[in-house]
C-alpha positions as CSV (number, residue, x, y, z in Angstrom):
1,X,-15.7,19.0,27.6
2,X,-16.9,16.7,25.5
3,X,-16.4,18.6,22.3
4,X,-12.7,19.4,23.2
5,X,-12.6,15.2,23.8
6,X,-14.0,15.0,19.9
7,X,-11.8,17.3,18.6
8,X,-8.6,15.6,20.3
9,X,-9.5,12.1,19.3
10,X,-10.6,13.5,15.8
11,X,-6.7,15.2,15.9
12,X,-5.2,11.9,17.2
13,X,-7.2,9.7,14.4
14,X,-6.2,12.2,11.8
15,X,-2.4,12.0,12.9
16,X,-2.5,7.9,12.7
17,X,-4.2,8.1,9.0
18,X,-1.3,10.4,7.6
19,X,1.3,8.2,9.5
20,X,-0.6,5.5,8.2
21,X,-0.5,6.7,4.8
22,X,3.3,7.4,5.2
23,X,4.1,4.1,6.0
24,X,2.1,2.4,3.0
25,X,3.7,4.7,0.6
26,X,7.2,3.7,1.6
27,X,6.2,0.0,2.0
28,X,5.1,0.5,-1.7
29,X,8.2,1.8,-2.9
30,X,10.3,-0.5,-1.5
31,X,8.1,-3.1,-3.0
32,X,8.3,-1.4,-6.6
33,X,12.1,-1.3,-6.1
34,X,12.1,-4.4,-5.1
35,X,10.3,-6.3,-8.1
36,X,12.6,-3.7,-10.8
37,X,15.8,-4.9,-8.9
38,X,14.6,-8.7,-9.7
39,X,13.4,-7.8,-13.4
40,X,16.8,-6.0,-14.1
41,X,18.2,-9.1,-12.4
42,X,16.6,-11.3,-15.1
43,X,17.8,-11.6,-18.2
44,X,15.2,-12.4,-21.4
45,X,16.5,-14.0,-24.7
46,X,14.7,-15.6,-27.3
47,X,16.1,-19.1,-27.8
48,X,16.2,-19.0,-31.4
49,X,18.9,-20.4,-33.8
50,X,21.3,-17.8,-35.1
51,X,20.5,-15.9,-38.4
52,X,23.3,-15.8,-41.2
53,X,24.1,-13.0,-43.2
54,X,22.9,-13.2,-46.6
55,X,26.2,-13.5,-48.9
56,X,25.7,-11.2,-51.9
């Protein structure tokens, strides 16, 4: 009896760590998504004065 206890708690534990792991994967994509949504969002330049063509 008290192996079949071990083995169903050991099941149980087993099931919350790869629902665990499912839910810390999707959290973690969202959160990548997140932070490219705010970078593509953001728009770099270099503040530098315009260059002129070089008349020939």
């Amino acid at each position: 009896m008290v192996a079949e206890r071990k083995t169903k708690l050991s099941e149980i534990l087993l099931h919350v760590k790869f629902t665990q792991r499912g839910v810390d994967s999707e959290t973690k994509k969202q959160l990548e998504e997140e932070e490219k949504k705010i970078i593509s969002e953001d728009h770099w330049y270099l503040d530098l004065p315009e260059l002129k063509e070089k008349e020939n």
